[in-house]
Residue, then its C-alpha position, 0 to 999 in steps of 0.5 A: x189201439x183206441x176204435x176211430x169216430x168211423x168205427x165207432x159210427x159204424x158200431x152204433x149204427x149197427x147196435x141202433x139199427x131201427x131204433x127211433x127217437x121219441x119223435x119216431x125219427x132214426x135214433x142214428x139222426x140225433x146221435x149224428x147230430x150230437x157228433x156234428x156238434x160236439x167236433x163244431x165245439x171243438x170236440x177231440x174224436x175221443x169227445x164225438x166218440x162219447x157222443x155217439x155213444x152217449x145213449x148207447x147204456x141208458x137204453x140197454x142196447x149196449x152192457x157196460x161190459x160190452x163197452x169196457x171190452x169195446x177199445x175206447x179212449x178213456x175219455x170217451x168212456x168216461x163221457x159216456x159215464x158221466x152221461x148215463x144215468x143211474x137208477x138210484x140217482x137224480x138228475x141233478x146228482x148226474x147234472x153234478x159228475x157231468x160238470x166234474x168229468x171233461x168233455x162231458x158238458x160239451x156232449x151235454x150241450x151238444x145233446x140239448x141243443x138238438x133237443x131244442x131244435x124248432x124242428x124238433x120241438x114243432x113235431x112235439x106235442x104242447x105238453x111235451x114241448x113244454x116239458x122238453x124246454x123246461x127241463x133243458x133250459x133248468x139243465x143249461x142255467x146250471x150249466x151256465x153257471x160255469x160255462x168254461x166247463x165246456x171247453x175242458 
């Protein structure tokens, strides 16, 4: 049986516990907000699963062996996939299999919306604002480029 959104909160909250985002906010805060987001998108559970989850294997707190013996929807470990991305590849290659798993552009966008928060970006410096609305807004112009990807 596939965990709920609830056990799934409960999980990361547990694996994050102290952890904070680059603003030194609780990582639980953004991830949360991600979540919020994706369900205001229409986003299935296996979706706002993938989202709390979404930072789960980039940070090393969570193995993929860990998360394949962690019953999830195979939507939501796909999405979580697809987000994570891989030393040998470029943003752009991740942008690619992003775009060609469903539900993952809808965590993607969620995830960039709370970047470019104004209440985030105004606890950012100059050059790190700069660098935050550079490469999100680069990131949404290819997403835009297909914008029903979203909604699969």
């Amino acid at each position: 049986m596939d965990r709920t959104v609830t056990e799934v909160r409960a999980f990361v909250q547990n694996v994050h516990e102290g952890q904070a985002d680059e603003l030194g906010r609780p990582l639980m805060e953004h991830l949360e907000a991600v979540r919020e987001r994706v369900a205001q998108m229409g986003g299935e559970d296996a979706d706002q699963i993938a989202a709390l989850l979404h930072h789960a294997l980039s940070d090393g707190r969570v193995t993929a062996e860990q998360l394949a013996g962690f019953e999830l929807p195979d939507r939501s470990r796909a999405i979580v996939d697809a987000l994570t991305r891989r030393a040998e590849e470029s943003e752009d290659d991740q942008l690619r299999r992003v775009m060609e798993t469903p539900g993952a552009v809808r965590v993607l966008r969620a995830d960039l919306a709370h970047q470019l928060h104004p209440d985030r970006l105004r606890c950012c410096s100059a050059a790190e604002r700069e660098l935050t609305l550079h490469r999100c807004c680069r990131i949404l112009v290819e997403l835009d480029k297909e914008p029903e990807l979203t909604f699969r």
